[in-house]
N, C-alpha and C positions, 0 to 999 in steps of 0.2 A: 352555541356552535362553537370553582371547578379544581381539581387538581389532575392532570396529565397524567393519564393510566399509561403504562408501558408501551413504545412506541409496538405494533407489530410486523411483521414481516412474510414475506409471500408463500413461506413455506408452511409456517401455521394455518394459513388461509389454504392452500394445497388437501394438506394435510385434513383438513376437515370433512373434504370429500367424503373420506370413506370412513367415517365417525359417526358409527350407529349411536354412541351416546346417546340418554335421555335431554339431556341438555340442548346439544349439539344437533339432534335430530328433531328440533321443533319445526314443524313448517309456519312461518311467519303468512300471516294473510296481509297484504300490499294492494295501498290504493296510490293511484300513476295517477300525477295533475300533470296536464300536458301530451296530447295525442299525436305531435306533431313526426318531425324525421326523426329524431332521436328517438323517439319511444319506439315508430316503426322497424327502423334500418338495426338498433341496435338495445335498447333496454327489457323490447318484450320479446325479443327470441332468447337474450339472453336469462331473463325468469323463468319462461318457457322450458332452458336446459336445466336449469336448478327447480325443479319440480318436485325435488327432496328435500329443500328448502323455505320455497315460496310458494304461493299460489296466489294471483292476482285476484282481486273479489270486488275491485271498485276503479272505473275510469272519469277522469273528469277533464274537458275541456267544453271552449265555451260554440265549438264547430259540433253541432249532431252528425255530421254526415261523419267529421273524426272518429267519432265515439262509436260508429255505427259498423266504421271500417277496421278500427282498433277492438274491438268485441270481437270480429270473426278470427283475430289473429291469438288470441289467449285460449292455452290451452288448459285443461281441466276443469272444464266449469264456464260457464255465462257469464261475466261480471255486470256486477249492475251500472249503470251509467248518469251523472247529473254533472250539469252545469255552474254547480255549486263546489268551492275546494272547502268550505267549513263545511255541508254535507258529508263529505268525502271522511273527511278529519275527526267526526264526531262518531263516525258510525264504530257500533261494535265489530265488526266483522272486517274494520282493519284494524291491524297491528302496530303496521308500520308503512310509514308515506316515501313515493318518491317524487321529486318536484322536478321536471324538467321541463316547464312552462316556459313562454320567453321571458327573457333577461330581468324584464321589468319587476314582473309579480314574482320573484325570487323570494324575495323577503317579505312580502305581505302573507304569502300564501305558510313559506315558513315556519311563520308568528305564528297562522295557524296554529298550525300541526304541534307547536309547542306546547299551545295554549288548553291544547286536550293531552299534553303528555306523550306523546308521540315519539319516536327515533323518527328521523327525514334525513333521506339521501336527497341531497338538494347538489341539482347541477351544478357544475360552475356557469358563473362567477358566482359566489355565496353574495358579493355587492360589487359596488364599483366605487362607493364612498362611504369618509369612517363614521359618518352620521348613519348610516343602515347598518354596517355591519357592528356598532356599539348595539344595535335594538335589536340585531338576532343575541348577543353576548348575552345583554339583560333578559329578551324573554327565556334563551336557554336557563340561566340563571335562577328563575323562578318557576321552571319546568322542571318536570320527572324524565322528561326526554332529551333527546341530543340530535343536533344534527352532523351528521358526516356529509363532508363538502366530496363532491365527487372529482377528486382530478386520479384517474386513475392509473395512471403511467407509474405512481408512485410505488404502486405496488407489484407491480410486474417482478418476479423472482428475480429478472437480470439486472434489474436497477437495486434491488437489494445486496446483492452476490457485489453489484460495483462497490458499495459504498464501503464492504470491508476490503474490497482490494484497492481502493485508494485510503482508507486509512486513517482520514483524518486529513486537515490543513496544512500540519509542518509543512509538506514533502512537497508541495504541488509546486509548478512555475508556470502552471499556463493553460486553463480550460478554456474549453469552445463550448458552446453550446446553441445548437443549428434549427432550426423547424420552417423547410424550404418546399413547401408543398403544390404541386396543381390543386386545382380545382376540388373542394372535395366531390362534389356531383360528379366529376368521375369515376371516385371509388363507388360513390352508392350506386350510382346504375350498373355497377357491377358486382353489387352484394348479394344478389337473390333474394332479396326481399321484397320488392316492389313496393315501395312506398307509395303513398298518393298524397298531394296536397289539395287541400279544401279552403274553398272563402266564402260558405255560408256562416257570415257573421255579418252583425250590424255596422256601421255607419260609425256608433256612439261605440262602440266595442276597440274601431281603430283609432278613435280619436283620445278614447283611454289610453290607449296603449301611447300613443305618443304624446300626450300628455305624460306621462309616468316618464318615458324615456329622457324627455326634456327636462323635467325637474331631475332627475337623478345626475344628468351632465351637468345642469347648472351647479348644482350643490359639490359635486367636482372638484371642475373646472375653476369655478371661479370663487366659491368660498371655499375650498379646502387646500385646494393645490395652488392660487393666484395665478390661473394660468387664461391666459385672452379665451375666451368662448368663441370658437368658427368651425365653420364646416370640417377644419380640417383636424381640431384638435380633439374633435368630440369622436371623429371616425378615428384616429388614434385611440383614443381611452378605449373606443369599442372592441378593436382589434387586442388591445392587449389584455380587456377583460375576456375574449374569446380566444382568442388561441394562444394567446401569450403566456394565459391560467397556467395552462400545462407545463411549458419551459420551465417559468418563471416558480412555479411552488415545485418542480423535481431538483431544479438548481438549488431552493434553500436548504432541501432536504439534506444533498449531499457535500455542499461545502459554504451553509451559511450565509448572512446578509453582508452583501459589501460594504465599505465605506462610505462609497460616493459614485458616484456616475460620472466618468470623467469626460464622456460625450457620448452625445447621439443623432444621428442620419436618418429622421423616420419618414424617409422617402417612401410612402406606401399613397394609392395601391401600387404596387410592385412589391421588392426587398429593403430592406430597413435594417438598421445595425447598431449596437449599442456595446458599446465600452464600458465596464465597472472595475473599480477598483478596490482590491482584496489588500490582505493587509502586504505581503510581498509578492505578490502577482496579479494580472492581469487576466479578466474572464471576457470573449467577445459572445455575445446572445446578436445571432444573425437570423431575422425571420422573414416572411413573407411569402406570396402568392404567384405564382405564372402559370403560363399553361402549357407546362411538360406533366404530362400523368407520371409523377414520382413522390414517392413521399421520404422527402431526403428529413430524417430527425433523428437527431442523437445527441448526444453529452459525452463530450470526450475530453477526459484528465490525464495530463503529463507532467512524469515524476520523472527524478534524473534516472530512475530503474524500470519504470515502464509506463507505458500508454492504455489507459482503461476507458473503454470506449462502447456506452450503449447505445443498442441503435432500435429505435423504434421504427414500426411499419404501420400501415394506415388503420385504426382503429373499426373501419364500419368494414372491413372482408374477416370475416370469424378464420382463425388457427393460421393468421400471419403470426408468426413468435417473434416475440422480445428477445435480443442475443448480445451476447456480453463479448467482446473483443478484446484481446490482451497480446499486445507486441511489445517483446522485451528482449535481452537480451540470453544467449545462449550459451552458455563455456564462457573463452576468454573473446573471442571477435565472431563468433556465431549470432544469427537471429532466428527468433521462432514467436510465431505469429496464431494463437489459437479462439477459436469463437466458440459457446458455450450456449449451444440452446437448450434449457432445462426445464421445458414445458411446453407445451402446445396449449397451453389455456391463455388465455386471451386476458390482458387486462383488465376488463370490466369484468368480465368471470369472476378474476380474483377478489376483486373490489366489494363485488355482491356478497363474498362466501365472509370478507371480514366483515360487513359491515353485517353480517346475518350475526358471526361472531361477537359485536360488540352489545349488537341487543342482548341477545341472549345473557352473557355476561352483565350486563349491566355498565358496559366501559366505555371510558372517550375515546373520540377515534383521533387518528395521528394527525387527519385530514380535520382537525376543529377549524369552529370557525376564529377563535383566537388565532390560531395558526393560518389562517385565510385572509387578515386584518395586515399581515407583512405582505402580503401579493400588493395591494391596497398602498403599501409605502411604498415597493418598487413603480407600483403607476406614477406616483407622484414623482418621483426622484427622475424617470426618465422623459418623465411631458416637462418638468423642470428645467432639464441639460438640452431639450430639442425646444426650446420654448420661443426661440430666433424663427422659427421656420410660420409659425401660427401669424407674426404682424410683415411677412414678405409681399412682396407686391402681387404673388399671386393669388397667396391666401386671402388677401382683403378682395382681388377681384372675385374669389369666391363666393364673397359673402354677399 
């Protein structure tokens, strides 16, 4: 998850739509570890719509009633269904794997898919510590396959379209970058999907699972990062390998890893705030949870000549568009203010159509997991700068 194929961009992924090519017109056969909200709300309609591309042929979670409910949702065909993700991984009649399991079995299931040669779109986070994410590196390494880490925001056309109209580093004096959202259960009881959640599983099923959870924070928290192990630094790590993924790998995209983390307020649950420090300017990354149903996210860069400003909308309602914002100035004391929607395909759309593209090609995606290993430092560096807040008197009452 080697040497760095050509970064790509939203347009080629666009662009491919309508590409009868032999190449480009293969339909890939996809088998989905993980039945849950994500696969429902948002991974298998999205297949579903690329039906010139994919065709789902294998579900795997360890809930049968998931696998029973996720079955009636795939169109073209019955998929076969097991309990097994190496089943899944082995079978001739997938191509290529997508892993949106929880957080835990990210990388086990992975190694998988690697270990039979596979291409895997593996959710975010790809890890949460650089002991897992060296062991996706290695098995990619000795695989024929690749993984692409899914943080999709990256490729949305207007986050592309941004990056050339800022330009580069000279020129900046001052990004933001926001992700201020309600609840997601908001959005999805309002996506038309109907999800369902299931808990026919064992006993020894959850106690795996948080077994696995616990050892991947320890290894962390406290052999990797030196940072005190409590309730409250571990629900940090969690948050920023969850929603953080997104900010934090569109931010390196566009203007690089900072220096240093000059502070941070990670007062969650609530809003939380972090300061980095760039080589002549200052970036603030503001995130967090309440409950106004808005999905306040963007990235927004100011140069002495204008403000370039993307704004993302909530990921689970399909043909919210990505829109590019640009206020600058006009003549000599004029102002003019224009927004630039150049697509109604949705994010994960786009994501699907390169990551279809890097199979086919043979190419690494821009989203590796080398490139997912710098999310992984940004964790560190800001549980580092907020590391006062883990031994305060409330967090030991915590514990």
């Amino acid at each position: 998850m080697g040497s760095i194929a050509p970064q790509t961009n939203g347009a080629h992924a666009i662009a491919a739509i309508g590409d009868d090519g032999e190449v480009d017109g293969r339909i890939l056969r996809i088998g989905i570890i993980g039945c849950g909200e994500i696969a429902q709300v948002v991974h298998i309609p999205t297949i579903n719509s690329l039906a010139h591309k994919f065709r789902t042929t294998y579900l795997c979670d360890i809930s049968r009633d998931s696998l029973l409910h996720c079955s009636s949702k795939v169109l073209g065909g019955t998929p076969k269904v097991t309990k097994s993700a190496e089943e899944l991984c082995s079978s001739t009649e997938v191509d290529v794997v997508l892993i949106c399991s929880a957080d835990a079995y990210h990388v086990d299931q992975a190694l998988i898919a690697l270990r039979f040669d596979k291409y895997c779109l593996l959710e975010k986070p790809a890890a949460l510590c650089f002991r897992d994410i060296e062991l996706l590196i290695e098995g990619e390494r000795k695989s024929q396959g690749k993984i692409f880490v899914g943080t999709m925001r990256r490729f949305a056309p207007a986050f592309i379209d941004a990056l050339q109209e800022v330009g580069g580093r000279s020129k900046i004096q001052y990004v933001r970058v926001r992700d201020i959202i309600g609840a997601n259960s908001v959005f999805v009881d309002q996506s038309g999907t109907f999800p369902e959640k299931f808990n026919d599983f064992s006993p020894a099923d959850m106690e795996d699972r948080v077994r696995r959870e616990e050892d991947i924070l320890e290894q962390a928290l406290r052999y990797e990062f030196d940072i005190p192990v409590t309730p409250v630094s571990k629900r940090m790590l969690r948050v920023l390998g969850g929603l953080g993924t997104h900010d934090l790998s569109a931010m390196r995209e566009m203007i690089g890893m900072p220096q240093s983390v000059v502070g941070a307020c990670l007062t969650f649950p609530g809003i939380f705030s972090v300061l980095f420090h760039y080589d002549d300017f200052p970036v603030v990354y503001e995130s967090g949870i309440n409950n106004v149903p808005l999905f306040d996210a963007h990235i927004e860069v100011y140069t002495p000549e204008k403000i370039v400003r993307v704004n993302f909308d909530t990921p689970y309602i399909k043909g919210l568009p990505v829109t590019m914002t640009i206020r600058e100035k006009a003549g000599i004391n004029g102002y003019q203010e224009r927004t630039t929607r150049k697509t109604y395909l949705d994010p994960y759309t786009i994501e699907f159509l390169d990551f279809h593209r890097c199979v086919v090609n043979k190419e690494t995606p821009k989203t590796s997991v080398k490139d997912a290993r710098n999310d992984i430092k940004l964790f560190q560096m800001i549980l580092k700068a907020g590391e006062a807040r883990y031994q305060s008197p409330k967090d030991l009452k915590d514990q």
